[in-house]
N, C-alpha and C positions, 0 to 999 in steps of 0.2 A: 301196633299195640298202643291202645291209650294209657298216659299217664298221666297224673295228679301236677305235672307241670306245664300242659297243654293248655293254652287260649285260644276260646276262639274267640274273634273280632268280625263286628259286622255293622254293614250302614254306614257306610265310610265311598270316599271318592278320592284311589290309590293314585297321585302321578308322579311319572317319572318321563328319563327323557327317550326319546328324541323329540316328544310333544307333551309337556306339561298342562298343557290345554286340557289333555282329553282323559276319562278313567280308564284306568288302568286295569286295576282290580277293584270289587268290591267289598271282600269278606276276608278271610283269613286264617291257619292256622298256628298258632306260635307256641314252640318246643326249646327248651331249656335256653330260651332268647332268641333262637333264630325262627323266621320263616320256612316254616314247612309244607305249605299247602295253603293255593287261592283260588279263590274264585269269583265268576264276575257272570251276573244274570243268568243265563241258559245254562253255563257250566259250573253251577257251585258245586261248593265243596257238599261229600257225600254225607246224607246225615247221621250214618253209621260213626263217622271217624267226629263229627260234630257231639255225640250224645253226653261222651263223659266229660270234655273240656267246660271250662270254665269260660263264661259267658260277657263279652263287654261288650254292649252298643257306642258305637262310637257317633250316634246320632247327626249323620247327616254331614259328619266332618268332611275337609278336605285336607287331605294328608298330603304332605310331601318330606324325605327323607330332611333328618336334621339342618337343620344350616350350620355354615361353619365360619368362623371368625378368623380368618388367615391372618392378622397381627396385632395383637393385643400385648398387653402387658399386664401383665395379670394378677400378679403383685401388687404393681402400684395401680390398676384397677379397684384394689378392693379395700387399700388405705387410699385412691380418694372418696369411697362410700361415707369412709370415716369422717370425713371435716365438712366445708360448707362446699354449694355447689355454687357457682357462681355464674352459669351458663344462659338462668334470665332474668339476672341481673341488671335494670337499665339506667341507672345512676346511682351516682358516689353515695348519696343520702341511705339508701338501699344496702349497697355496699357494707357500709359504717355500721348497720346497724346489725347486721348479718354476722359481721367479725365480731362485735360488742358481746354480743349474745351468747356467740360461743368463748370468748376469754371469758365468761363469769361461770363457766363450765371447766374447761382444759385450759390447762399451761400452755402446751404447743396446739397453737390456731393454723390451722391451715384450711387455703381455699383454692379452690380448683375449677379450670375453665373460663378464669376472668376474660374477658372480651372490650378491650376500651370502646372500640368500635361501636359497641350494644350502648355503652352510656351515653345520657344526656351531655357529659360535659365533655365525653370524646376525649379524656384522657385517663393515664391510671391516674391512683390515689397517689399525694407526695408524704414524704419520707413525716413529717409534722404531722401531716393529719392522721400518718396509722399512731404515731407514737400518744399522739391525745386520745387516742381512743383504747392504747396494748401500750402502756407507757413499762410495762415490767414482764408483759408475755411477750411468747414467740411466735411471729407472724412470719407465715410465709404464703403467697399468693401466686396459684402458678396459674399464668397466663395459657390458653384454649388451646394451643402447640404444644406446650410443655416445653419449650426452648428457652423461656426466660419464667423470671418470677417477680416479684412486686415486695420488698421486707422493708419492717422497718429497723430501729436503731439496736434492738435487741438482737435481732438476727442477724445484723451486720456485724455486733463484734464477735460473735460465735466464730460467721464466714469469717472475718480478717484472720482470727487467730488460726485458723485452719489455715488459710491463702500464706500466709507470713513464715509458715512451714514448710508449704510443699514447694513444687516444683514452679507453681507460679512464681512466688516471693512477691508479693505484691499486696495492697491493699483498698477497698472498695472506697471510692472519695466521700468527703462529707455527705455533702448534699443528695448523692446517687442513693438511688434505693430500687434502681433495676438493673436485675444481673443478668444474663446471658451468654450464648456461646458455651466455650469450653469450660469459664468459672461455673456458671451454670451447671455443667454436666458432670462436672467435680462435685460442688455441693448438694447437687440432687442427691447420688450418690450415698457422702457423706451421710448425710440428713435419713436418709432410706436404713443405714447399718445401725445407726442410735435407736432405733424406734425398738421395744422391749418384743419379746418373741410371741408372746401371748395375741398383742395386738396384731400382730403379720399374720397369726393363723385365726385370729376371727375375720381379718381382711379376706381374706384366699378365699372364705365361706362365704364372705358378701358375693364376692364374684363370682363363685359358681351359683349359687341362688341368682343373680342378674342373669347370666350364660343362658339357664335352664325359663327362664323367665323368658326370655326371647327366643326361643327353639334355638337355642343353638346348642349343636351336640360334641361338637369338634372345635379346640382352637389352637393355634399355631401359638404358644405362648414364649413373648422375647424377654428374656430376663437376664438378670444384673448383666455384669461386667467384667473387664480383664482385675478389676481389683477385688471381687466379690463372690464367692463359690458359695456360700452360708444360705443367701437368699433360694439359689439357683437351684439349689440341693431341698431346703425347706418347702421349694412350690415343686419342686419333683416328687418327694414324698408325699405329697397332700395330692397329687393325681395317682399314684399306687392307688388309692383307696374309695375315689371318688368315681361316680357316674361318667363325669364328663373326659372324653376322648382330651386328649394330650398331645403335641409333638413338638418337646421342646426344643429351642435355639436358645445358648450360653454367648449375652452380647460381648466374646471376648476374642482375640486374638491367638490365646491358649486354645489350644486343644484339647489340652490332657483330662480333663471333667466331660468333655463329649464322648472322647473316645474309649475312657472307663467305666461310662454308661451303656456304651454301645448305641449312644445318639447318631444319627447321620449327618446328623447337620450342625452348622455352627453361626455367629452370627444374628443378625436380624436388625435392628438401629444399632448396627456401625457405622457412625457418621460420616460419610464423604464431603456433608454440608450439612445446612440445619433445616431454619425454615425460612418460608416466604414473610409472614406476618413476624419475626422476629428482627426481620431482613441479614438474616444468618444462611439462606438459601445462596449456594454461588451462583450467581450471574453471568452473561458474555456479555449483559450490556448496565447500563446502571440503574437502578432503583429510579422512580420518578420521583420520587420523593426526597432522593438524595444524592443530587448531582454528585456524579465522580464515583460515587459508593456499589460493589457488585457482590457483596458479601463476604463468606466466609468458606475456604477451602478447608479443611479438616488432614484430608487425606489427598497427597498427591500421587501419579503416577505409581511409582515404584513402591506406594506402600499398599499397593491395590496389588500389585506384582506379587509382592512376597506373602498376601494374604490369599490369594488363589494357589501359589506352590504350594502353601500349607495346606490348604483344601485336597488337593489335588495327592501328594503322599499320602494324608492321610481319609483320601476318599470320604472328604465330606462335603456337605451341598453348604454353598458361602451367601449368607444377605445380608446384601448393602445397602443402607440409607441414601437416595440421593434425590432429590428434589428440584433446583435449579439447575437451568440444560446444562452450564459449564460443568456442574460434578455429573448431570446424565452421562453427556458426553465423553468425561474420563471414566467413568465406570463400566459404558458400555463398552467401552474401544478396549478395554483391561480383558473384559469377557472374551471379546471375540480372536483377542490374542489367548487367551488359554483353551479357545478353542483349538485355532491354527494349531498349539502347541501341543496339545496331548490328545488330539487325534480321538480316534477312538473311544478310548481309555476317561476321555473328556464326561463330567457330571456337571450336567444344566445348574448354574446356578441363579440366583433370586435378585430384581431388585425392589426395591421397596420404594414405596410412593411413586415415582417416575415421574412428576406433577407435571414438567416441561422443555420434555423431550424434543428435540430438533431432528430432522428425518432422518439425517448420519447416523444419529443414538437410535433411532427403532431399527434402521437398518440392520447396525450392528447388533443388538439383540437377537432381533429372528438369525443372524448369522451363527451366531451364538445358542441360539435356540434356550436363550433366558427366560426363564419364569417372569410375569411381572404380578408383582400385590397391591393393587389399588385400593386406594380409602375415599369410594364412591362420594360417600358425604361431606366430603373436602371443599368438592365443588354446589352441595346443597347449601353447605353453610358460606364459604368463603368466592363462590364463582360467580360469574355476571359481570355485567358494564358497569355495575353499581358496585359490588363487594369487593371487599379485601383486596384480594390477588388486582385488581381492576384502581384500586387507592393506592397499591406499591409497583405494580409493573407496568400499570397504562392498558386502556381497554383491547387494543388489540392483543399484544402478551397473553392478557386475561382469558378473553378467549379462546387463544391454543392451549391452557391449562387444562389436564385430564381430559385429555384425548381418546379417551374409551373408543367411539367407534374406527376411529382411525386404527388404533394399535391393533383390533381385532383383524381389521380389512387385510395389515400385514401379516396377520398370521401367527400373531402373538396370543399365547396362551396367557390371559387372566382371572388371577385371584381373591375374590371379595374380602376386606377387611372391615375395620375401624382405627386401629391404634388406639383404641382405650386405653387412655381416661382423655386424648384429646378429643376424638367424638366419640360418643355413646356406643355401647353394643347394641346395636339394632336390625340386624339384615335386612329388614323389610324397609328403614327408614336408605339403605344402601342401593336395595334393589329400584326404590322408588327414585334415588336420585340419578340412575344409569338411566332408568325411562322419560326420565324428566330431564334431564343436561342446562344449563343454562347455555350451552351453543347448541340450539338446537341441530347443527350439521353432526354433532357426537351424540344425539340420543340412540338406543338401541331396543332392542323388541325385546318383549316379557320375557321372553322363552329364553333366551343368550342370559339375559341380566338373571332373570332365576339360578342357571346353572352355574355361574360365576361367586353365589354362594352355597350352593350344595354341593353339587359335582367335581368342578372343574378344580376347586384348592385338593381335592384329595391325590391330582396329579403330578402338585409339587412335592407331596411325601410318601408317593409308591403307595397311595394307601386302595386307589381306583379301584385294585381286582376285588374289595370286600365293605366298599362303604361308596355312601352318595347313590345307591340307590335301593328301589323296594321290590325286592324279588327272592323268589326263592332260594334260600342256602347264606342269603344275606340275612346278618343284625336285624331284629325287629326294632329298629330305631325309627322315630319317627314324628315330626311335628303337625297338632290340629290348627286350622287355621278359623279365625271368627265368620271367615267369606272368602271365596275363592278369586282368588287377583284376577282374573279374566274375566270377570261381571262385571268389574267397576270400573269408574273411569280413571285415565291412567294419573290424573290430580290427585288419587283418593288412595291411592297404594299404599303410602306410608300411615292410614289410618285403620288398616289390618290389623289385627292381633293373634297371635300365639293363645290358642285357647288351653290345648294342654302337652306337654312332653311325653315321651315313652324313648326309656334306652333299654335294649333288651326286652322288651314286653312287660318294663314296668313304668310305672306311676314316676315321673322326678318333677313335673310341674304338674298344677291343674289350677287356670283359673276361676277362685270366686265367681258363682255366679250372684248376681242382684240381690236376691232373698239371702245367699249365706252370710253378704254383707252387712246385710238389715240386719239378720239376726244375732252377728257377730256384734254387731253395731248395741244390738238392746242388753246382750249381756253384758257387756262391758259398764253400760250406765246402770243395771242393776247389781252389778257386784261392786262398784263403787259405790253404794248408797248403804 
């Protein structure tokens, strides 16, 4: 029986896998959100059950199920919409005037994704030049990890008098005006609980408008901390009500807000170590850059121990931060001991980033049969004989950084992320950088890199049997794309676009086209006049 909540859809080019190459479907029926009925050339749908539904041409699109954002922060995604972006930014001069701009606006300045590397003058800004510029606002500059930040003398005595209380007892030197490490992870924190309530939920709405904006319909979202339930709680209730699919991780130690949720999971940037470009990444060997020096352990052995038995009583999935092979290496070998140990009964748990892994640590993984979450564009922005990773570990190092084809070859199931707000939410800028590798011995085919954002993350949260793909009895969710990635060359992938959203058979994106611009464009100067 037809009813008045029926669509039908057609002109469209449906893929799914095991070959996203080819179509799928071509037409469509969609019933109170779900896919009821396809068809594709010789077999369309009948035009009887066609007649009373409601009618979209999806002109020529190419569709593929949502994408999915496996680690983001979500939160602090959408307070950094709020401040300045500072990602192509390429000298201090630039810099200066970008902060200026916004202190004759806001009290608290804040900027996001600074990069020294990108500048001309190849360093941050110093403690003097922000204060000549924010002699009585509060500046804080968080560097493209988000592992350190850049303040000046304003936001130093705020941090002292914080630091001079807690458990540090300590204070930031004169001259210094970059934090990092643990103080860092403290004052982020901090600084994130101050912000008024109003502001955190126009942020959440930045982020889902970005999310939806780039097809993505699903994201694994890692929020606050062992000190903080308010944030964690605030972006849980803003996904009750929201389009966008949800499966949140509480970055804590505690349990008790997961398990009162009825969350599965817990975790997500619990630090084992930091980063490479903060050189807070642990090491086995040193930094080139700074003889003797192999970073920063966070977590040792035994406290990977006592965070898996928590997992483990209370049957939840554990993710860890770990970056540098020495915290791989302890993380992985933690895993595969709570494998050995609870047998059966044992849930796969996550690590995150994995940036450079030694064959012991992948070994132990697939022993473990660990999830991994890569942030493809790690290596777009920081990989190569020339970049980052290549300036602090030396170009060989460099090279074994994000090992994509390698970890597949062993049999490791991977996760497409970003970690938003340190690289953008972009899947397609993701997928293009899995096809593009700067070692070209780890580039991989369309068709694997595709499913590594649609498909394959919805197997780290049971979600497989009902999402990540387009078929009948499944969500009519579904991303239009501007050109189908298998026409172009594989240079040209991340110059795709997300034409329009559908969650459930409805409208959550649709981009402007040319003329609605223009025309947006002429009313605005005529209702200004």
């Amino acid at each position: 029986m037809i009813t008045k909540k029926q669509i039908y859809f057609y002109n469209f080019s449906a893929r799914n896998l095991p070959d996203f190459s080819k179509t799928d479907f071509d037409s469509m029926i969609v019933e109170n959100g779900l896919i009821k009925e396809i068809g594709k050339y010789g077999n369309s749908i009948a035009d009887d059950n066609i007649l009373q539904c409601k009618k979209i041409d999806l002109k020529g699109a190419i569709i593929f199920p949502p994408f999915v954002d496996a680690h983001i922060h979500f939160l602090q995604t959408g307070i950094s919409l709020l401040g300045c972006q500072l990602n192509e930014v390429n000298s201090l001069k630039k810099l200066f005037a970008l902060v200026s701009e916004e202190s004759k606006i806001h009290n608290y300045v804040f900027g996001w994704n600074l990069q020294e590397s990108l500048l001309k003058e190849k360093r941050i800004p110093s403690l003097k030049e922000l204060d000549k510029i924010c002699q009585k606002k509060f500046v804080w500059l968080a560097r493209a990890d988000l592992h350190s930040a850049v303040i000046n003398t304003v936001t130093k005595n705020w941090a002292n008098k914080l630091l001079q209380n807690s458990e540090f007892n300590t204070q930031i030197n004169d001259e210094c005006n970059l934090i990092s490490g643990e103080i860092y992870n403290f004052l982020s924190f901090k600084l994130l609980n101050e912000m008024p309530q109003n502001l955190k939920k126009k942020a959440l709405k930045l982020a889902e408008e970005l999310c939806f904006k780039q097809g993505v319909g699903t994201v694994h979202a890692l929020e606050g901390n062992e000190n903080t339930q308010d944030d964690v709680i605030l972006t849980a209730n803003f996904f009750k009500t929201s389009k966008l699919n949800a499966v949140i991780y509480h970055q804590s130690e505690d349990p008790t807000l997961a398990t009162s949720n009825n969350w599965k999971q817990i975790g997500g940037c619990l630090l084992v170590d930091g980063s490479i470009g903060s050189k807070t990444a642990a090491l086995n060997e040193d930094y080139v850059d700074t003889p003797g020096y192999r970073g920063n352990l966070y977590r040792q052995t035994e406290d990977i121990i006592k965070l898996l038995r928590m997992a483990a009583d209370n049957k939840l999935q554990l993710a860890m931060h770990a970056i540098g092979d020495k915290a791989i290496d302890i993380t992985a070998a933690c895993y595969a001991w709570a494998r050995d140990t609870y047998g059966n009964s044992y849930h796969p748990h996550r690590i995150e980033h994995f940036v450079l892994p030694s064959f012991k640590a992948i070994r132990n993984a697939r022993l473990s049969s660990s999830f991994i979450c890569i942030q493809p564009a790690f290596d777009y922005y920081w990989g190569g004989e020339n970049g980052l990773y290549a300036q602090k570990l030396g170009k060989e190092r460099a090279l074994k950084c994000n090992p994509f084809k390698t970890l597949l070859n062993s049999g490791l199931i991977l996760a497409g992320g970003s970690d938003s707000p340190v690289t953008p939410i972009n899947p397609i800028l993701g997928i293009h950088s899995l096809v593009n590798h700067k070692n070209p011995d780890e580039q991989i085919d369309l068709n694997t890199a595709l499913s590594i954002f649609i498909s394959e993350p919805h197997k780290l949260t049971k979600e497989s049997g009902f999402k990540g793909f387009l078929k009948k009895g499944f969500p009519a969710d579904f991303v239009c794309l501007s050109r189908d990635p298998f026409r172009v060359s594989k240079s040209k992938i991340k110059k795709i676009c997300p034409t329009a959203l559908y969650i459930s058979g409805e409208t959550v994106y649709k981009r402007n086209s040319l003329f609605q611009k223009l025309k947006g464009f002429i009313n605005k100067l005529l209702n200004s006049n």
